[in-house]
VOBA-1610 file (N, C-alpha, C; in pm, whole numbers, padded with zeros to 5 digits, always signed):
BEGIN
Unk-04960+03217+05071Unk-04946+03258+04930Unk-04814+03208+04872Unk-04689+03206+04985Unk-04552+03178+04919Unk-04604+03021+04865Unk-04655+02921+04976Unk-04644+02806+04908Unk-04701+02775+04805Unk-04860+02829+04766Unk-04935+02852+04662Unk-04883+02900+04531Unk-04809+02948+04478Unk-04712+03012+04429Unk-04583+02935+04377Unk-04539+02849+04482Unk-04392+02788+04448Unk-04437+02647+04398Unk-04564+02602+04433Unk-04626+02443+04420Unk-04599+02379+04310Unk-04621+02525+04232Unk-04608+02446+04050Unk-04468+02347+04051Unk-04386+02452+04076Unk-04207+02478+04059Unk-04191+02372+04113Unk-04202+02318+04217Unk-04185+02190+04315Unk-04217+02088+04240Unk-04350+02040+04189Unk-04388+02004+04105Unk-04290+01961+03971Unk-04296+02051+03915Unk-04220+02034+03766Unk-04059+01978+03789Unk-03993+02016+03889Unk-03881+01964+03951Unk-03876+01807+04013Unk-04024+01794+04046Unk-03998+01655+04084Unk-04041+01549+03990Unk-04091+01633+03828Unk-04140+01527+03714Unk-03975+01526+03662Unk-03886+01653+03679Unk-03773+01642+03620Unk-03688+01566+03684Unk-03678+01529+03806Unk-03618+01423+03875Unk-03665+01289+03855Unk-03770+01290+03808Unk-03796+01125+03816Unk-03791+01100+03646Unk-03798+01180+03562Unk-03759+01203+03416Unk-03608+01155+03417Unk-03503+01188+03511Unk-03355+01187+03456Unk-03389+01063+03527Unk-03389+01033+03617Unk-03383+00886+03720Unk-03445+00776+03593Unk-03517+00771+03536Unk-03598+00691+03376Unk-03450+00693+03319Unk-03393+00772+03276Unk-03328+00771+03198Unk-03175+00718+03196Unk-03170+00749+03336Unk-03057+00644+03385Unk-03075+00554+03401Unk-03178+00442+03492Unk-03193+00340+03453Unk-03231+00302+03333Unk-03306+00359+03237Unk-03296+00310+03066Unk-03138+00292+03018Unk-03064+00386+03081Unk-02901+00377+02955Unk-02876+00223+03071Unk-02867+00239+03171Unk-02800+00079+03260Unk-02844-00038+03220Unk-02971-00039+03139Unk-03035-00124+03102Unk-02973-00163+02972Unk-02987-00071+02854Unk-02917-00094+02768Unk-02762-00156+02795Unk-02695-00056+02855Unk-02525-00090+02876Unk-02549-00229+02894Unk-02612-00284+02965Unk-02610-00428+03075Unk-02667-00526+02970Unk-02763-00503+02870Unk-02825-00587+02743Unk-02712-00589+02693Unk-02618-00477+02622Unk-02506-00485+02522Unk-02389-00574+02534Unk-02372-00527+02715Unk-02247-00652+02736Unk-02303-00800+02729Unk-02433-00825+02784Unk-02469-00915+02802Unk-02465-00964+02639Unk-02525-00894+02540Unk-02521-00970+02423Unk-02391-00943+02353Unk-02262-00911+02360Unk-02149-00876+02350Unk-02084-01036+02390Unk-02140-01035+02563Unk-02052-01180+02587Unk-02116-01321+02479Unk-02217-01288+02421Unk-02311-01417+02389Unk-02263-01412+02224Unk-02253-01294+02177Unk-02162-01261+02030Unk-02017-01349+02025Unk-01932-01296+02162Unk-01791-01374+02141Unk-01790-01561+02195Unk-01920-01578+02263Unk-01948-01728+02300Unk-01937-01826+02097Unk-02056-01725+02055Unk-02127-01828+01964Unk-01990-01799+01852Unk-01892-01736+01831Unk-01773-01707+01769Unk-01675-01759+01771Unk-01635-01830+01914Unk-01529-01911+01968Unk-01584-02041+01945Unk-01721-02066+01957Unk-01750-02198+01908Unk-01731-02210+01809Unk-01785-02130+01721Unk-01774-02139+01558Unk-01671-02188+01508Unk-01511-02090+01555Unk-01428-02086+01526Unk-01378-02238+01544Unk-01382-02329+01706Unk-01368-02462+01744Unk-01404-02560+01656Unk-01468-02526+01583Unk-01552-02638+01499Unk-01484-02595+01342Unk-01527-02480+01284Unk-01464-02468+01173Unk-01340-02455+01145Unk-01221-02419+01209Unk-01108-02356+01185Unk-01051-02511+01160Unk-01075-02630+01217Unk-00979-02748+01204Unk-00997-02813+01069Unk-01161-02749+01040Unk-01203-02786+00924Unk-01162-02731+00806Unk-01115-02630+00821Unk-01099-02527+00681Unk-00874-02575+00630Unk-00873-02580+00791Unk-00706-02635+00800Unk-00707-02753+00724Unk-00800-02871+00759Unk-00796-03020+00658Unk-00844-02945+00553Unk-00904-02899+00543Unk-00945-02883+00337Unk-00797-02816+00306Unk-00745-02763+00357Unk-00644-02708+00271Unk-00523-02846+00241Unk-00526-02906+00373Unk-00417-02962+00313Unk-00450-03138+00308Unk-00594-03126+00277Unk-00653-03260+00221Unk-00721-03223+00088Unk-00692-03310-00033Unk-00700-03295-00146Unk-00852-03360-00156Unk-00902-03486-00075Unk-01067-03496-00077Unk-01127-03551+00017Unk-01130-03401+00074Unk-01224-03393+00182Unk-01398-03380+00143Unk-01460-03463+00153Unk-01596-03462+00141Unk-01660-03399+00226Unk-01692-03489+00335Unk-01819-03403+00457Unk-01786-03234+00501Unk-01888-03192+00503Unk-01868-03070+00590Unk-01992-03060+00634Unk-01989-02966+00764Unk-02105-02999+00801Unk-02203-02822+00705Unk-02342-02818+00758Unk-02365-02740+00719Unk-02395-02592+00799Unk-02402-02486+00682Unk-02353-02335+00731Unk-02493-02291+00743Unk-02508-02233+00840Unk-02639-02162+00877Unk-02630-02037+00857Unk-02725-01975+00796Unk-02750-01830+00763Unk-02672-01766+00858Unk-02707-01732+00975Unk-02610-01703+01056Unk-02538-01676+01121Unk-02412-01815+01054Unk-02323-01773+01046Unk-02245-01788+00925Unk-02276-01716+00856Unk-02199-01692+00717Unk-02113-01544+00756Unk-02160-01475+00794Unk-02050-01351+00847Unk-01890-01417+00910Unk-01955-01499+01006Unk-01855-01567+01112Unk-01745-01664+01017Unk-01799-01709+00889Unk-01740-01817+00810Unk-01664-01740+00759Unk-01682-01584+00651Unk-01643-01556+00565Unk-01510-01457+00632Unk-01558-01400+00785Unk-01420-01387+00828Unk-01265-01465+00862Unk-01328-01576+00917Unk-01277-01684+00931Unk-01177-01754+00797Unk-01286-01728+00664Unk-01203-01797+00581Unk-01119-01671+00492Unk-01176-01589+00523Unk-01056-01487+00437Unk-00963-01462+00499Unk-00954-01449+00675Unk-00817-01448+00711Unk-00715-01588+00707Unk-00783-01685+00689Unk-00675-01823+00623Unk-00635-01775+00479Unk-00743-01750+00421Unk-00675-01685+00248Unk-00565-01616+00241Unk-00562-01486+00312Unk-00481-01350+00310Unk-00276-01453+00344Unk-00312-01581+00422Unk-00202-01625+00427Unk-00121-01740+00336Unk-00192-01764+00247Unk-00200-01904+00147Unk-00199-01843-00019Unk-00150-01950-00095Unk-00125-01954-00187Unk-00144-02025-00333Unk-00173-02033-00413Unk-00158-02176-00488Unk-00293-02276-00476Unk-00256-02430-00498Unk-00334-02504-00498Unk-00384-02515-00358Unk-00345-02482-00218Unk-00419-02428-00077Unk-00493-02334-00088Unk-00490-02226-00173Unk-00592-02145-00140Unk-00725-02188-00276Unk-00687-02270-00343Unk-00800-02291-00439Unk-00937-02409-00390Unk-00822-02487-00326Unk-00899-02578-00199Unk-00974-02491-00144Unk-00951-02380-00049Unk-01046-02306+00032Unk-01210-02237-00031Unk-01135-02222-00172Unk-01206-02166-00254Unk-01310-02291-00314Unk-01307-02396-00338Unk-01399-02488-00364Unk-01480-02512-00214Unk-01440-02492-00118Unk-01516-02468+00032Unk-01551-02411+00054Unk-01562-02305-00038Unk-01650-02191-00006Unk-01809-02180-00114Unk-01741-02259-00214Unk-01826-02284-00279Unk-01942-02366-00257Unk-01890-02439-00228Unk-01952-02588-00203Unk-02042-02505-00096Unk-02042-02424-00002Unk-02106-02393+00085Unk-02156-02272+00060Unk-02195-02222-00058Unk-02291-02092-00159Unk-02227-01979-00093Unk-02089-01991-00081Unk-02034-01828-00012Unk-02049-01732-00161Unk-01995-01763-00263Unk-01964-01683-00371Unk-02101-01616-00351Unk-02292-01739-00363Unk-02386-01629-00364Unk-02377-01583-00250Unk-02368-01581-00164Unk-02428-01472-00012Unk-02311-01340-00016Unk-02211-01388-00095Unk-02073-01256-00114Unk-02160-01155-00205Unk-02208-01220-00305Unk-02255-01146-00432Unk-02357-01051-00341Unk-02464-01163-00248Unk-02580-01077-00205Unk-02530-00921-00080Unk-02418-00976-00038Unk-02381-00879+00050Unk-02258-00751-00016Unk-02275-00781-00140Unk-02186-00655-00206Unk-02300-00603-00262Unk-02408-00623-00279Unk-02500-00535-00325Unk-02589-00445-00238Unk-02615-00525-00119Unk-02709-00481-00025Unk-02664-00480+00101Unk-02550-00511+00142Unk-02478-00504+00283Unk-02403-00347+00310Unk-02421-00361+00447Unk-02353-00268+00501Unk-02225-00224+00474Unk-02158-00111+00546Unk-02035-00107+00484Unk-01914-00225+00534Unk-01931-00237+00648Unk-01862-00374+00636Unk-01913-00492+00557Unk-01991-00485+00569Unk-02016-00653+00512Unk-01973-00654+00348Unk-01996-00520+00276Unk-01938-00475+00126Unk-01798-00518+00141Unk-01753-00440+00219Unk-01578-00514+00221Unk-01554-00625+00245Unk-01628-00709+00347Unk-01556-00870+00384Unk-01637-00911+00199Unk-01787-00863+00152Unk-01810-00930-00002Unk-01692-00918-00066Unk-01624-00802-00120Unk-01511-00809-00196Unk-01422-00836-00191Unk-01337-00865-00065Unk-01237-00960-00016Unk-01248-01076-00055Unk-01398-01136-00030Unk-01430-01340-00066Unk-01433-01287-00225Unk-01491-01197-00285Unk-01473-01226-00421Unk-01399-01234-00496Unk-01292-01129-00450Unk-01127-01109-00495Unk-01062-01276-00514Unk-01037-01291-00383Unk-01011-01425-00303Unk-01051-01580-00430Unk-01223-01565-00452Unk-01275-01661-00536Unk-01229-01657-00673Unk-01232-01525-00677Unk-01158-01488-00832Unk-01309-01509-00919Unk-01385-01449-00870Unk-01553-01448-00929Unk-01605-01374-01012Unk-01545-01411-01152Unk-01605-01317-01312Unk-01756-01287-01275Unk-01833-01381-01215Unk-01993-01287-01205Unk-02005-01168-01135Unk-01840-01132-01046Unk-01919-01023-00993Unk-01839-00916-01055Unk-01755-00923-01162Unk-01680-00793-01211Unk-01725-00687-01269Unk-01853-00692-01299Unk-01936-00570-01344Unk-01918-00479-01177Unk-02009-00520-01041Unk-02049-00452-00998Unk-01858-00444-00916Unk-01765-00485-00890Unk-01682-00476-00857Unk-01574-00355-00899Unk-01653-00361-01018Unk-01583-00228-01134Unk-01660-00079-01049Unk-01764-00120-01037Unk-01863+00019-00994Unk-01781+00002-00821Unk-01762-00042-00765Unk-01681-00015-00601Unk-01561+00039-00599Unk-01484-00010-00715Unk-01359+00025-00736Unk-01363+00171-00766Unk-01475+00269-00808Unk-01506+00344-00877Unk-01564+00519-00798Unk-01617+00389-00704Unk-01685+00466-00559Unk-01549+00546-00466Unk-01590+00683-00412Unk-01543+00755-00356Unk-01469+00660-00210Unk-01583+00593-00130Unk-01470+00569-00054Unk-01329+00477-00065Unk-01230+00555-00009Unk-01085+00467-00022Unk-01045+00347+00039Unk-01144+00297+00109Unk-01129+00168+00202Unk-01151+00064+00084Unk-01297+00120+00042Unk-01369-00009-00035Unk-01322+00005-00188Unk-01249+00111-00250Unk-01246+00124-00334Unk-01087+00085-00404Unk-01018+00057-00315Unk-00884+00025-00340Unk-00877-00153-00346Unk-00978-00179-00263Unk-01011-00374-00197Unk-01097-00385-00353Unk-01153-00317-00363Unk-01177-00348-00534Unk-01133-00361-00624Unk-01034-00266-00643Unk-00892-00301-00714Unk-00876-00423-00723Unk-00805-00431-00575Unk-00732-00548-00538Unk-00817-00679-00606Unk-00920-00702-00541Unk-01023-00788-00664Unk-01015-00815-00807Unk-01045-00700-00889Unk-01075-00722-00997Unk-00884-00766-01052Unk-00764-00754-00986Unk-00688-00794-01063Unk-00677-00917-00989Unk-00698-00987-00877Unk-00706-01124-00857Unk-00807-01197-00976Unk-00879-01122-01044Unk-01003-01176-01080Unk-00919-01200-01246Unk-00886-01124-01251Unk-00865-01091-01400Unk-00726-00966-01405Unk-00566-01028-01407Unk-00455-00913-01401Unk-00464-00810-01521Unk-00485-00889-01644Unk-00417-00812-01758Unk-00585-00721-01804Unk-00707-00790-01776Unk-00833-00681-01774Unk-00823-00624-01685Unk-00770-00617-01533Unk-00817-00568-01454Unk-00693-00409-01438Unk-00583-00454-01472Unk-00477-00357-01485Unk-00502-00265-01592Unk-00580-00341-01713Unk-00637-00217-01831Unk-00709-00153-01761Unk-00837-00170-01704Unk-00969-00102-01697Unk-00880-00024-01554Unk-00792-00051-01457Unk-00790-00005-01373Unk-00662+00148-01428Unk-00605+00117-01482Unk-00465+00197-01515Unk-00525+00345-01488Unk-00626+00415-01562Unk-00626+00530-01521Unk-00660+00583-01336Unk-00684+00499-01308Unk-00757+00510-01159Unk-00595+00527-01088Unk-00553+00411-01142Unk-00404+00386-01021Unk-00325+00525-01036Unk-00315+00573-01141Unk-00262+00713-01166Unk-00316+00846-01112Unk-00452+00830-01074Unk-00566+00955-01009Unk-00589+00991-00897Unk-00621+00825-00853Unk-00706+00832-00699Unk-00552+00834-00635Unk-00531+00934-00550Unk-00431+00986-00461Unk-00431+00927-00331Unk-00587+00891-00364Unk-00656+00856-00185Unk-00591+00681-00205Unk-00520+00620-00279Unk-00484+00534-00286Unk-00342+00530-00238Unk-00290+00453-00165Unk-00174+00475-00105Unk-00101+00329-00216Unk+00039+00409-00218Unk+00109+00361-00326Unk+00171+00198-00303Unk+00180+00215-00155Unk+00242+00037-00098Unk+00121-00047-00106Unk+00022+00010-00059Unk-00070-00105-00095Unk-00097-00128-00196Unk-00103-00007-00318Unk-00142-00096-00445Unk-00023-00184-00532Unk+00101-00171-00460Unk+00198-00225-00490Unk+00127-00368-00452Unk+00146-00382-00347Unk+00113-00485-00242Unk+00019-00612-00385Unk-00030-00520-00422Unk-00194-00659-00502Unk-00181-00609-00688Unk-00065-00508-00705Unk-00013-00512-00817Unk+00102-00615-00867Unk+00169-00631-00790Unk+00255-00699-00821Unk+00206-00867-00889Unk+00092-00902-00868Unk+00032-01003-00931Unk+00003-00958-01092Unk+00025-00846-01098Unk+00001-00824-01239Unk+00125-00718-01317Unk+00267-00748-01305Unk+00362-00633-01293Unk+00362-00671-01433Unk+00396-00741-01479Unk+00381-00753-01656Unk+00271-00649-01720Unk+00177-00705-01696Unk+00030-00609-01722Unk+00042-00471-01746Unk+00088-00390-01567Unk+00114-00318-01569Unk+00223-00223-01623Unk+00350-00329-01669Unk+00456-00261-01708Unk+00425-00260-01883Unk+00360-00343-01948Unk+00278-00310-02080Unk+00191-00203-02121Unk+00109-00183-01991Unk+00021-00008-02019Unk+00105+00062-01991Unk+00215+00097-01906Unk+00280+00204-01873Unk+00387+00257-01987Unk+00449+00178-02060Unk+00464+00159-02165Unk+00405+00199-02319Unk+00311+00162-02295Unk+00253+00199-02418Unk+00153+00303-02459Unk+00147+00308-02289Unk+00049+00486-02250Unk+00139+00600-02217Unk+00213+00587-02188Unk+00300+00722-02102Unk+00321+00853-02211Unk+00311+00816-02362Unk+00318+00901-02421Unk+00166+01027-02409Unk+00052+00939-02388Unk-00085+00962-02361Unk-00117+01034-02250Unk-00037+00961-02122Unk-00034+00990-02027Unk-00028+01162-01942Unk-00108+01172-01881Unk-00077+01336-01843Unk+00050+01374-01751Unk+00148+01462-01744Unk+00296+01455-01697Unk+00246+01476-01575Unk+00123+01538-01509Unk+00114+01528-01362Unk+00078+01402-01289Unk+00085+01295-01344Unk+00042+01178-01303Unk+00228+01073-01394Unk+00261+01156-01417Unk+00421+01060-01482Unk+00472+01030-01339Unk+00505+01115-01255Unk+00591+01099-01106Unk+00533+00938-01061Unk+00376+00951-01080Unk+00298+00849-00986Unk+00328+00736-01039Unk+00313+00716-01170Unk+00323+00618-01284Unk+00460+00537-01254Unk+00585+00638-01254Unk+00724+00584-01210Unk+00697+00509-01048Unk+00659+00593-00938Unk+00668+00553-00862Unk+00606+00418-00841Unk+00512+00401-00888Unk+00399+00310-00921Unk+00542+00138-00993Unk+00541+00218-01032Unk+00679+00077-01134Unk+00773+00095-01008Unk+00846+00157-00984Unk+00969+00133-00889Unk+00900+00076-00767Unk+00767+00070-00696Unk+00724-00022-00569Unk+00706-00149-00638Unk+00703-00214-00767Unk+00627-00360-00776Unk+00790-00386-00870Unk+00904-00322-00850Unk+01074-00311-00927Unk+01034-00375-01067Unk+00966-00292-01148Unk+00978-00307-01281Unk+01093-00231-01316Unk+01149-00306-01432Unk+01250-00236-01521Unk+01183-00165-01653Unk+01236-00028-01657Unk+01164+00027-01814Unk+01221+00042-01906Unk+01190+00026-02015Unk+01260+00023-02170Unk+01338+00171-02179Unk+01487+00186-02208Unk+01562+00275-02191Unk+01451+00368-02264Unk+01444+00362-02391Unk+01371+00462-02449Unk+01280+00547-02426Unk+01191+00419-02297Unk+01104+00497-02231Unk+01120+00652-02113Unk+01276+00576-02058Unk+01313+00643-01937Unk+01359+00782-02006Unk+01397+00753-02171Unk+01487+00892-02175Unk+01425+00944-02246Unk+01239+00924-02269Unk+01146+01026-02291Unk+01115+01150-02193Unk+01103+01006-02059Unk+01043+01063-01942Unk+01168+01202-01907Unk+01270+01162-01915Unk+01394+01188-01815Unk+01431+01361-01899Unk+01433+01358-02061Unk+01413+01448-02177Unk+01257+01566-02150Unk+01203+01500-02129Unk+01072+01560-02152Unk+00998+01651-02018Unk+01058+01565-01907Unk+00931+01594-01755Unk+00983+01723-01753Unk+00886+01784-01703Unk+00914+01953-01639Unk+00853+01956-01511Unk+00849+01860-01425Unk+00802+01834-01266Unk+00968+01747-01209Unk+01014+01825-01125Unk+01124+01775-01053Unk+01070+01644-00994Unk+00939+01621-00911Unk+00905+01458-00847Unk+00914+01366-00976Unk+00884+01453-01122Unk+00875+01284-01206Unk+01048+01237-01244Unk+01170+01373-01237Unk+01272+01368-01265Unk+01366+01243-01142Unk+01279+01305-01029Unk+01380+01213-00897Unk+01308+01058-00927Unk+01172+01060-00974Unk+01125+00939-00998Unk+01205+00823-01123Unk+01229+00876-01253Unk+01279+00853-01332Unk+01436+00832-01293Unk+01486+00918-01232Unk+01592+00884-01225Unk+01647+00763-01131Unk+01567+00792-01060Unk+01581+00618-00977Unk+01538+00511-00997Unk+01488+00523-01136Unk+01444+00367-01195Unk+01583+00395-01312Unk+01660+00490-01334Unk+01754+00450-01445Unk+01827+00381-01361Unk+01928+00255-01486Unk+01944+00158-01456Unk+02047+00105-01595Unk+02138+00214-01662Unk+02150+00159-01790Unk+02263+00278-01818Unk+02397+00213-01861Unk+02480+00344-01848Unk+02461+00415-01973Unk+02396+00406-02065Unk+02346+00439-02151Unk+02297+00583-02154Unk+02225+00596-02020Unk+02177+00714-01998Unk+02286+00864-01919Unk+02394+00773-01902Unk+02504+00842-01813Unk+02470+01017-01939Unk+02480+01035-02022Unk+02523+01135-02080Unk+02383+01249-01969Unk+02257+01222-02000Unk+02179+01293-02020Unk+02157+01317-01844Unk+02177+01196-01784Unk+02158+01201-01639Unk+02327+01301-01569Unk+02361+01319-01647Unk+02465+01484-01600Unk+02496+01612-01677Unk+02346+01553-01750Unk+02317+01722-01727Unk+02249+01806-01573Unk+02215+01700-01527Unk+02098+01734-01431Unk+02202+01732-01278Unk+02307+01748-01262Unk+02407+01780-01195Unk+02406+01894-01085Unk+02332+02013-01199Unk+02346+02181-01100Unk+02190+02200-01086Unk+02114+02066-01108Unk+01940+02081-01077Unk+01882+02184-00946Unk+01824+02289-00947Unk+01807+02376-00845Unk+01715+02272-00741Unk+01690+02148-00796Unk+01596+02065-00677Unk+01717+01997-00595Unk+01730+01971-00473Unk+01860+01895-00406Unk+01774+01750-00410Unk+01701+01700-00440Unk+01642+01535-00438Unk+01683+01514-00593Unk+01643+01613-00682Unk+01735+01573-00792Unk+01880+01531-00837Unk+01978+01616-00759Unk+02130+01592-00698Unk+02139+01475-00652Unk+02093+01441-00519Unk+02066+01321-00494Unk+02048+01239-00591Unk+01977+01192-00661Unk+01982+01054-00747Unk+02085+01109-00895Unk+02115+01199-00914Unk+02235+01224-00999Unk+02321+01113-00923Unk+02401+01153-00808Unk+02494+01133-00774Unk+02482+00962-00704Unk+02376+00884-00694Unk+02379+00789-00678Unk+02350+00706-00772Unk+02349+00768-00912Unk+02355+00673-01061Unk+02473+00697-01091Unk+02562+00777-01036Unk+02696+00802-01068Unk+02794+00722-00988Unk+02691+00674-00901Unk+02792+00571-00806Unk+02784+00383-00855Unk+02686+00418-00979Unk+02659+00246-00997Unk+02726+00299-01149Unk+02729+00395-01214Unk+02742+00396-01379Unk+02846+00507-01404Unk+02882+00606-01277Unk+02973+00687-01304Unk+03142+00635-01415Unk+03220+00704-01452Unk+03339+00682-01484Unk+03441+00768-01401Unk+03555+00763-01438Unk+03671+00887-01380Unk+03651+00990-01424Unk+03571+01058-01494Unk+03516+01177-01572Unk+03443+01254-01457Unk+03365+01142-01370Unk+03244+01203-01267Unk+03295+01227-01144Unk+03414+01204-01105Unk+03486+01238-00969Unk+03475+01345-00950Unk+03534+01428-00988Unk+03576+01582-01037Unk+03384+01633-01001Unk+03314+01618-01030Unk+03137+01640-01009Unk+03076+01557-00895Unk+03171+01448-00839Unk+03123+01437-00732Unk+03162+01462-00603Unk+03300+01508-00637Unk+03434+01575-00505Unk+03316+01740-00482Unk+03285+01771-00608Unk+03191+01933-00590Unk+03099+01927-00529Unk+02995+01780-00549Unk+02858+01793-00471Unk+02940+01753-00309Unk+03045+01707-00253Unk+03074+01729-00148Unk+03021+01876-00082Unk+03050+01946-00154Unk+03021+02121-00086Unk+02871+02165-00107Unk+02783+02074-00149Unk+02642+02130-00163Unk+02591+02148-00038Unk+02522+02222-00068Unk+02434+02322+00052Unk+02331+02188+00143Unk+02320+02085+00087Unk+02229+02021+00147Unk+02295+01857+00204Unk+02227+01813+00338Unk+02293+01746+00400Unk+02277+01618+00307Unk+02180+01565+00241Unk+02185+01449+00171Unk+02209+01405+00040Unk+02266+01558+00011Unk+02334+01557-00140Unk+02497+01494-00132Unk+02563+01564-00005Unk+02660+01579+00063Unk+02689+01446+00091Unk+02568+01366+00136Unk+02636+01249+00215Unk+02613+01110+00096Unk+02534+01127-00002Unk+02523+01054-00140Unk+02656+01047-00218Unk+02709+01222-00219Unk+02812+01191-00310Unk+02951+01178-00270Unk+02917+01142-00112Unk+03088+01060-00015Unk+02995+00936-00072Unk+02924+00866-00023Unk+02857+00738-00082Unk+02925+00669-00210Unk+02864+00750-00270Unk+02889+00732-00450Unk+03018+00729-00467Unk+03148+00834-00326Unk+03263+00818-00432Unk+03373+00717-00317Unk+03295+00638-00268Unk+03357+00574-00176Unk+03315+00422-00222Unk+03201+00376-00279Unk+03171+00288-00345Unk+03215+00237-00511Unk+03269+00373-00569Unk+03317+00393-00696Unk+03408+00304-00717Unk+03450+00189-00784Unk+03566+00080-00754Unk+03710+00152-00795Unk+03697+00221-00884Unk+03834+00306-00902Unk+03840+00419-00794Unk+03801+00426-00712Unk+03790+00510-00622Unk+03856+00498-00469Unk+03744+00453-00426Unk+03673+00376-00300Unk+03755+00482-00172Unk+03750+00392-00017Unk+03765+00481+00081Unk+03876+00483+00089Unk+04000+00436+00050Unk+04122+00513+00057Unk+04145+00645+00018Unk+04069+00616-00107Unk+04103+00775-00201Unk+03983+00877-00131Unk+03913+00844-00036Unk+03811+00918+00022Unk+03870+00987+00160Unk+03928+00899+00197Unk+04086+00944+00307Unk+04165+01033+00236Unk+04220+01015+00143Unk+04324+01095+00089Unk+04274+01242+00043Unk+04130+01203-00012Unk+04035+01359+00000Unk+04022+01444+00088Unk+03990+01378+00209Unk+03940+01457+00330Unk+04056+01492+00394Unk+04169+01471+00366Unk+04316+01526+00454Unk+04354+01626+00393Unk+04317+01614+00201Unk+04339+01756+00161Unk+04222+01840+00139Unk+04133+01848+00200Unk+03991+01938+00254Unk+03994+02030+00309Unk+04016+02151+00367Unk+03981+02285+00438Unk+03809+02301+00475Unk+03753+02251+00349Unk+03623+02320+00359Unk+03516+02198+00479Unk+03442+02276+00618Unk+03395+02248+00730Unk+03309+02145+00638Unk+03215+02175+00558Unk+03077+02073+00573Unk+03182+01954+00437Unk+03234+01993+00386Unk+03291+01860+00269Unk+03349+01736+00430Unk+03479+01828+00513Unk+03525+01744+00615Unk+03414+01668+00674Unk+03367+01699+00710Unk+03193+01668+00849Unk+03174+01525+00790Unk+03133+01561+00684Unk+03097+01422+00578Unk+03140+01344+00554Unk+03299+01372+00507Unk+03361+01250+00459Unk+03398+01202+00612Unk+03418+01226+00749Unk+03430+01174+00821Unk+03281+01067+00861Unk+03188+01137+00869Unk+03094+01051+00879Unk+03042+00949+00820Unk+03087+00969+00624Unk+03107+00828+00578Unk+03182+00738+00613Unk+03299+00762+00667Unk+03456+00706+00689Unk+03450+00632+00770Unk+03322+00709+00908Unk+03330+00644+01030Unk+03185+00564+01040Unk+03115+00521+00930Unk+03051+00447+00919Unk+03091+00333+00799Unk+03155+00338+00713Unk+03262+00182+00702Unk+03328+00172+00789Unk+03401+00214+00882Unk+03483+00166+00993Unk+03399+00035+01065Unk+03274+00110+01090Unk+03182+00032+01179Unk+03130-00092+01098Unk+03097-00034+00985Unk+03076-00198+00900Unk+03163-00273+00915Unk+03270-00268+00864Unk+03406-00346+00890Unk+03432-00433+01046Unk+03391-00382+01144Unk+03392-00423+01257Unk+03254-00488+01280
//
C-alpha cells in the first residue's frame, strides 16, 4: 500500500526533474547562441569599421572624393555610429564634408525613418545625425522630442534643433531651457554656446516676462555660455529678486562698478553665499570705503565668507598682503587669525 500511495509523488518529482534539466539546457543554449552571435556582431563591426573609417578620414580631408563604395541596409546603424563619433570631434568645412557623405549615401532619409519608428536608441543616434546634418526637414518632429519627457532624448533635441537653426531654435526652445530641471545646466551650456547671442537677446528681452522662479536658472544659464548682461538688466534682477539663488546668481555675473552702490547693500544678507559674492565684487570693484566691510566679514560665522573676504582684501591693489599681515598681528579674534593665516600661507606657496 506504502508504494501504491507514494507512486504518484515519485512520479511528479521525476516530470519536475526532467522539467528543470529542459530548462537548463534551454538557458545554455541560449547563453551559447548570444555569445556566439555577440562574437559575429563585433566580427562584422571591426570589418566595417576597416573599410569605412579610412574612408570617412579621406572625405574629410579630401575636398573630391568621388567613389564610395555602397551602404547596405545593414549596416547603416554601424555607419551612423561610426560617423557621428568623427562629427562630435570636427568642425567647419570637415564636418560639412562628412555631411555631404552622408548624404550622398541617404543617411539624412534612414535618420528621418529611424526618429520616427526606431527604438530608443536608434531615436537618439536619428537625432544626433540630424543635429549633425543640420536637417530643416526634420524640425517639426525634432521639436516634438525635444518636448518628450525623457531627458536623454529630449535635451539631444535641443542640441539639434539649435545646430539646425540657433536664433529659431533658442526662440522656440527658451521656455524649456528655463523649466526642464531634468536638463543639466553644463550640457546645455555645452550646445548653447553656438547660439550665445540668440540666447543673450531672449534673456534680455524676456526677463521682465519671465517668472522669478526660473530668474536663478536664466542667470545661471548666461554665466555657463560667459555672457555679459546689460547693466540695466542686472540691476532689475539684483533690485527686484526675492530668491537668494537668483541674488548669488546675479551677483556673479555683475561686472560693472556701476553697481558697487546697490551690491552693498546686500553686505548683512542673512544668506552666507550671498556674502560671498558681495565680497568678491568688492575685490574686483571695491574702493577704500569697503575695507572697513571687509576687515568685518573676516569675523563671519561662515568658513567661506571668511576666506573670500581675506581674498578680496589681499587682492585689493591699495591693499594687498602686506596690509593683510599688518591686520592679522593686530587680530585677537581666533577665526579672523585662522584665516588670514591660511590666506597668507597660501600666497607664500604661490610665490614659491
Amino acid at each position: 500500500m506504502l508504494n501504491t500511495f507514494s507512486d504518484p509523488y515519485l512520479e511528479l518529482a521525476s516530470w519536475i526533474g526532467l522539467a528543470a534539466l529542459l530548462l537548463t539546457l534551454s538557458l545554455f543554449l541560449v547563453i551559447v547562441y548570444l555569445r556566439l552571435r555577440l562574437r559575429k556582431n563585433v566580427r562584422q563591426e571591426t570589418l566595417f569599421i576597416t573599410l569605412w573609417r579610412p574612408l570617412l578620414i579621406e572625405a574629410v580631408s579630401d575636398e573630391n572624393l568621388q567613389a564610395l563604395p555602397e551602404l547596405a541596409p545593414r549596416d547603416q546603424l554601424l555607419f551612423l555610429k561610426l560617423w557621428n563619433y568623427l562629427q562630435e570631434s570636427l568642425r567647419g568645412s570637415a564636418s560639412d564634408r562628412l555631411n555631404e557623405v552622408a548624404r550622398r549615401l541617404h543617411c539624412d532619409v534612414a535618420a528621418r525613418k529611424l526618429l520616427k519608428k526606431g527604438n530608443r536608441a536608434e531615436r537618439l543616434l536619428a537625432i544626433l545625425t540630424l543635429g549633425h546634418l543640420r536637417d530643416q526637414a526634420s524640425w517639426d518632429e525634432l521639436k516634438c522630442q525635444a518636448a518628450e519627457a525623457d531627458p536623454l532624448a529630449s535635451i539631444h533635441a535641443a542640441r539639434a534643433l539649435i545646430k539646425i537653426d540657433p536664433l529659431l531654435g533658442t526662440q522656440w526652445l527658451f521656455p524649456l531651457l528655463l523649466k526642464r530641471r531634468d536638463w543639466d545646466i553644463t550640457q546645455i551650456a555645452n550646445f548653447l554656446g553656438e547660439a550665445q547671442k540668440a540666447f543673450w537677446l531672449q534673456l534680455i528681452k524676456n526677463i521682465h516676462k519671465v517668472d522669478q522662479q526660473d530668474w536663478a536658472r536664466a542667470l545661471q544659464l548666461a554665466d555657463a555660455i560667459h555672457l555679459q548682461l546689460p547693466l540695466n538688466t542686472l540691476l532689475f534682477v539684483i533690485r527686484t529678486c526675492k530668491s537668494a539663488d537668483t541674488l548669488v546668481a546675479a551677483l556673479h555675473l555683475a561686472s560693472d562698478s556701476q553697481l558697487l552702490p546697490v551690491v552693498r547693500t546686500y553686505l548683512d544678507h542673512p544668506q552666507w553665499q550671498v556674502r560671498v559674492e558681495v565680497a568678491r565684487f568688492l575685490s574686483h570693484f571695491g574702493d577704500v570705503d569697503d575695507v572697513l566691510s571687509l576687515q568685518k566679514l573676516l569675523h563671519d560665522e561662515q568658513w567661506w565668507v571668511r576666506y573670500q573676504a581675506a581674498q578680496s582684501l589681499a587682492s585689493i591693489p591699495f591693499y594687498g598682503y602686506a596690509q593683510l599681515q599688518a591686520l592679522r598681528a593686530a587680530t585677537t579674534e581666533a577665526l579672523a587669525i585662522d584665516m588670514m593665516d591660511h590666506v597668507l600661507a597660501e600666497h607664500r606657496q604661490a610665490m614659491n
